[in-house]
C-alpha positions in Angstrom: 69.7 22.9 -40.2 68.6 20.0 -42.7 68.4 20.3 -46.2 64.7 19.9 -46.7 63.8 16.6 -48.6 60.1 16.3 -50.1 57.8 14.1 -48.2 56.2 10.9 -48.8 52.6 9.7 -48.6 52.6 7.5 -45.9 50.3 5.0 -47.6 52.2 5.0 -50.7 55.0 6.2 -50.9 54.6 9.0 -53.5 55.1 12.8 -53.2 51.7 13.9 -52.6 49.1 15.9 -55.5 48.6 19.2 -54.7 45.1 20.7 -55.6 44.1 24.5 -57.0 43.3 24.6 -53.6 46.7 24.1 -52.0 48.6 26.9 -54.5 48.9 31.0 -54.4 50.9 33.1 -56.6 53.2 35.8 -55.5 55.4 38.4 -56.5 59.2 39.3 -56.2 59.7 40.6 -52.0 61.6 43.3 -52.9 60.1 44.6 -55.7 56.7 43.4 -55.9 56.6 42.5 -59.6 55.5 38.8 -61.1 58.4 36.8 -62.0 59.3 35.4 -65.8 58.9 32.2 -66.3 62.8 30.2 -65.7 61.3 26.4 -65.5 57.9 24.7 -65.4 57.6 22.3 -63.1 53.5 20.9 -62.7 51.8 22.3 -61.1 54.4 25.0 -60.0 56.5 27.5 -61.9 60.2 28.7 -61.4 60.1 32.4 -62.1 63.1 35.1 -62.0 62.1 39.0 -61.4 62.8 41.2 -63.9 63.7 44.3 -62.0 66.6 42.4 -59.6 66.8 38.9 -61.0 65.8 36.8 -57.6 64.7 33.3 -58.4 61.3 32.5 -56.2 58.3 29.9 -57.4 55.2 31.2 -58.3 52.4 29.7 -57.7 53.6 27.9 -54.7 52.0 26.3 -52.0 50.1 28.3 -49.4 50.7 28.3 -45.6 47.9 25.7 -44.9 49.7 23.2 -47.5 53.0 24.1 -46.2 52.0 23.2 -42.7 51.1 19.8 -43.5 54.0 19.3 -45.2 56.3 20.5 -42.8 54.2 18.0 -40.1 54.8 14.7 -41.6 57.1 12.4 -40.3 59.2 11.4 -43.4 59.7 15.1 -43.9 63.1 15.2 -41.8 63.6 11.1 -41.3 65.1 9.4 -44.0 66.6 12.3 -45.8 69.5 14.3 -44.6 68.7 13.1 -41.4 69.2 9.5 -42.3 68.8 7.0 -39.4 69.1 9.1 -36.2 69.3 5.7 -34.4 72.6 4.8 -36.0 75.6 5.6 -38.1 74.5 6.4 -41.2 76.2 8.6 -43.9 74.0 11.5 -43.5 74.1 11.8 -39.8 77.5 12.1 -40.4 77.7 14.4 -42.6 75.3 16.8 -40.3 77.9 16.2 -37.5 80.6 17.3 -39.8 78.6 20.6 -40.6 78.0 21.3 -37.2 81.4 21.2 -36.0 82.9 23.3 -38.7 80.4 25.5 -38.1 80.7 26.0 -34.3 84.3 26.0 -34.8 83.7 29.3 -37.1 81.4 30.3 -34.7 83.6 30.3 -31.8 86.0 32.7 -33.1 83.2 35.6 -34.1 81.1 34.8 -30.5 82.5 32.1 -28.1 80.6 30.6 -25.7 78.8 31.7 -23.3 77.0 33.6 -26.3 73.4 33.3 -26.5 71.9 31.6 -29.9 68.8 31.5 -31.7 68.5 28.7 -34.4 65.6 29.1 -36.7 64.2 26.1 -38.2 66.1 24.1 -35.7 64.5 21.2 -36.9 64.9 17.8 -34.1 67.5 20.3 -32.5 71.2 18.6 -33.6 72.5 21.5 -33.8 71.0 23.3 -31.4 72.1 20.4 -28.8 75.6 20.2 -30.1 75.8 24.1 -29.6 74.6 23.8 -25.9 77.2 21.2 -25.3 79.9 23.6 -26.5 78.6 26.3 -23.9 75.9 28.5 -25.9 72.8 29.6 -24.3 70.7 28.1 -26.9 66.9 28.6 -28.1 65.1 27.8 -31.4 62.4 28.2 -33.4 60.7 25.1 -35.8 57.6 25.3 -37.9 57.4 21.4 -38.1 55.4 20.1 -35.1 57.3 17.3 -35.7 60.3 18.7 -35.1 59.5 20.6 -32.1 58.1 17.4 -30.3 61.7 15.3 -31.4 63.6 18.8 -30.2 61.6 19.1 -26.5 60.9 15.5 -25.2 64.2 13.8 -26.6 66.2 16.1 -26.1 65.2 18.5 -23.4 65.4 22.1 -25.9 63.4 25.1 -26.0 62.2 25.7 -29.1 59.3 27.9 -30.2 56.9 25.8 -32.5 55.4 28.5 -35.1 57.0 31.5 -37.2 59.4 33.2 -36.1 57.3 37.1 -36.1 55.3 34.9 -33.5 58.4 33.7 -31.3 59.4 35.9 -28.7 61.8 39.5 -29.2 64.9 38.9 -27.4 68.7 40.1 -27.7 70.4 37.3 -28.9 74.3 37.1 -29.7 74.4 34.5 -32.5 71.3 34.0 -34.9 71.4 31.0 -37.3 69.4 29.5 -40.0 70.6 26.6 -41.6 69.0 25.3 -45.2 65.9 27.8 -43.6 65.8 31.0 -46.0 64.5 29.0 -48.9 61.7 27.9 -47.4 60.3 31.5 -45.9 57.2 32.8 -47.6 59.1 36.4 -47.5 62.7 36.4 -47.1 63.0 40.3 -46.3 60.0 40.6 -43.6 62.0 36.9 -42.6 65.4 39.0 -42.1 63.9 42.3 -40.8 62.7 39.9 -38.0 66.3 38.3 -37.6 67.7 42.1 -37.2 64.8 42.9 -34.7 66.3 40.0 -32.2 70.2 40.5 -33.3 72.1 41.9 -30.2 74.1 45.3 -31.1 77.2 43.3 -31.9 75.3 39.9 -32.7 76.4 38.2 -36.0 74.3 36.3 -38.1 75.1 32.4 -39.6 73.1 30.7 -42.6 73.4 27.9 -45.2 71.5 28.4 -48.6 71.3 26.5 -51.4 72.2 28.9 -54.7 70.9 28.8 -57.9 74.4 30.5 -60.0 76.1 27.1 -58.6 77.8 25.0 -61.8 75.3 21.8 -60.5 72.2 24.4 -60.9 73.6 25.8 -63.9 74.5 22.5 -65.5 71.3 20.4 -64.9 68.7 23.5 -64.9 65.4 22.3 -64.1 66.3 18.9 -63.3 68.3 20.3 -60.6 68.1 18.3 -57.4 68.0 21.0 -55.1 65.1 23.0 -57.1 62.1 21.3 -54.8 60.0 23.8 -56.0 57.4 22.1 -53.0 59.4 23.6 -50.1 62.2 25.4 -51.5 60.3 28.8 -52.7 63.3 31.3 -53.0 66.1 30.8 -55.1 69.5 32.9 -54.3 72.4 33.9 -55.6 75.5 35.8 -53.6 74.6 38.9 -55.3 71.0 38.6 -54.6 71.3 37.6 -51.2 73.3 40.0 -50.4 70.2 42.5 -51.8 67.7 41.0 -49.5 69.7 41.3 -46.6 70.8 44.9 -47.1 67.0 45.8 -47.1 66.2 43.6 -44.2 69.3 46.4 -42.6 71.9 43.1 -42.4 75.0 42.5 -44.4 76.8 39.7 -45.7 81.1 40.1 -44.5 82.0 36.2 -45.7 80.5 33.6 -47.7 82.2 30.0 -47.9 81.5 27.7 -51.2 83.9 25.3 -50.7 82.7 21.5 -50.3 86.2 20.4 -48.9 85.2 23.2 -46.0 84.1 21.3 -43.0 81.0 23.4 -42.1 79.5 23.2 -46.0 81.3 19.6 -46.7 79.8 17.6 -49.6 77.7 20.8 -51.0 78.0 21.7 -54.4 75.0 23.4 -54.7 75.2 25.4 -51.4 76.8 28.4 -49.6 77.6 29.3 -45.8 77.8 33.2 -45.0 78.2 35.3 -42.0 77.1 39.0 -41.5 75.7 41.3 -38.5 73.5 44.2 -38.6 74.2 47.6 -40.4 74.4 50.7 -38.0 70.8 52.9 -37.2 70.5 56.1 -38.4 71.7 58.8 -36.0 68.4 59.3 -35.5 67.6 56.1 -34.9 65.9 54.9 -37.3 66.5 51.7 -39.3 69.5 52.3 -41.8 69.0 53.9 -45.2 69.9 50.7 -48.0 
C-alpha cells in the first residue's frame, strides 16, 4: 500500500550510485517499441512510447538491483510509513486511506470476501482488512516487509513475485502504489485476472503522470523516482493496459478530499473486474 520512497545508504545517508552493471533497457509492454526521450534523469531516462503514449523509464534498474533496494530497511521506515511506533502524520494518513478504502470495498464485496493484496508491504492494510472480516493473503517482494508482515503481525504473505505466488480464486485483489513498480505491467495484470474469482473486482492506487503537480513541475516531479517507480500512467493508458491484461477499469477517484486517496494530488484510486471469456473460452478479444 505505501507510496514507495527511495532508500538511504545506511552508512551515509545518501541515495545509493547505481553502476552499468545495475541498469537494462526496455521497451514499451504493449507495443514493444523504445520510448522517446520525456526527462533525463542520471543515470536513468524518462521515455514516452510513440505508438500509445505510456510513460516507463528506460534504462532502469534490473531485478538484482531492484531486490536490494526493495530489502533495505529505510525503504518502507521513515517515509510514508513514518514512525510505526507512534502517532505520526504519515501513519495517519495510511489509516485514513485504508478506511476509505475498505469502506468502498465493502459495498462492491463485503466481508467474508476473500483478498489478495499485492505488495502488501508490513501488512497495515492487509491487517486492518482482516479485522473488518476479509479472508486476507498477500504478496511482498521486500524481505523486509514480509518478515514485519509474518512475525509482528501474524499474516500470510507470499515473499517473491506474484507469477511465483500461488493460483487461487480470490474475491477482492488489490494493489496499492504497486503497478509502478512492476517490471511489466500487462504480464503483472494478466496474472491479477488469472487469480480474480468470476465476479472478483479489482482495487489499485497509482500515481499518474497527466496530474497538474506532474504537469506543472515536469522532471522535478516528486513522485517521478525514476529508481523504483518504472511505469508512468495516465487514466487513458491505464485503462489500455488493463484491457489487454482482459480487466477493465468501471471508476476512478482523483479527489484528495476523498478519504481513500486523501492528501494525493498526484494520485488516482480505480476499481474494475474482469471482462467476460470468449464463448469459447478463451481469454477475451481487446
Amino acid at each position: 500500500m505505501p507510496d514507495r520512497t527511495r532508500p538511504l545508504d545506511a552508512d551515509h545517508g545518501r541515495a545509493p550510485q547505481w553502476s552499468a552493471a545495475d541498469m537494462e533497457p526496455t521497451q514499451c509492454c504493449l507495443c514493444g517499441v523504445p520510448g522517446r526521450l520525456v526527462y533525463r534523469r542520471p543515470p536513468f531516462e524518462v521515455v514516452r512510447c510513440p505508438v500509445c503514449e505510456l510513460v516507463f523509464v528506460s534504462p532502469r534498474l534490473t531485478p538484482a538491483a531492484l531486490q536490494r533496494l526493495y530489502d533495505e530497511p529505510a525503504y518502507f521506515d521513515g517515509g510514508v510509513y513514518g514512525d510505526r511506533a507512534r502517532w505520526s502524520p504519515a501513519m495517519a494518513l495510511q489509516r485514513t486511506w485504508a478506511r476509505g478504502r475498505l469502506a468502498r470495498l465493502t459495498r462492491l464485496r463485503p466481508p467474508p470476501a476473500t483478498m489478495l493484496e499485492i505488495g502488501s508491504g508490513y501488512g497495515l492494510f492487509l491487517a486492518a482488512a482482516g479485522d473488518a472480516g476479509y479472508g486476507v493473503r498477500g504478496v511482498e517482494l521486500s524481505r523486509t516487509g514480509v518478515r514485519v508482515a509474518r512475525e509482528e503481525l501474524g499474516l500470510d504473505v507470499f515473499c517473491g513475485q506474484l507469477a511465483a505466488a500461488p493460483v487461487e480464486p480470490t474475491d477482492l485483489i488489490c494493489f496499492w502504489d504497486t503497478l509502478e513498480h512492476v517490471p511489466d505491467p500487462l504480464e503483472f495484470l494478466r496474472q491479477v485476472r488469472a487469480r480474480l474469482a468470476p465476479d472478483g473486482v479489482i482495487a489499485l492506487s497509482v500515481p499518474y503522470i497527466s496530474s497538474v503537480p506532474a504537469r506543472l513541475l515536469g522532471a522535478g516531479w516528486w513522485t517521478l523516482k525514476p529508481e523504483q517507480h518504472i511505469w508512468h500512467f495516465t487514466p487513458r493508458t491505464l485503462t489500455l493496459v488493463a484491457a489487454r491484461a482482459g480487466l477493465v477499469i468501471t471508476s476512478v477517484v482523483r479527489s484528495p478530499i476523498r478519504a481513500l486517496n486523501a492528501g494525493r494530488l498526484d494520485s488516482l484510486v480505480a476499481f474494475g473486474r474482469a471482462l467476460p471469456d470468449r464463448p469459447d473460452g478463451g481469454a477475451p478479444d481487446v
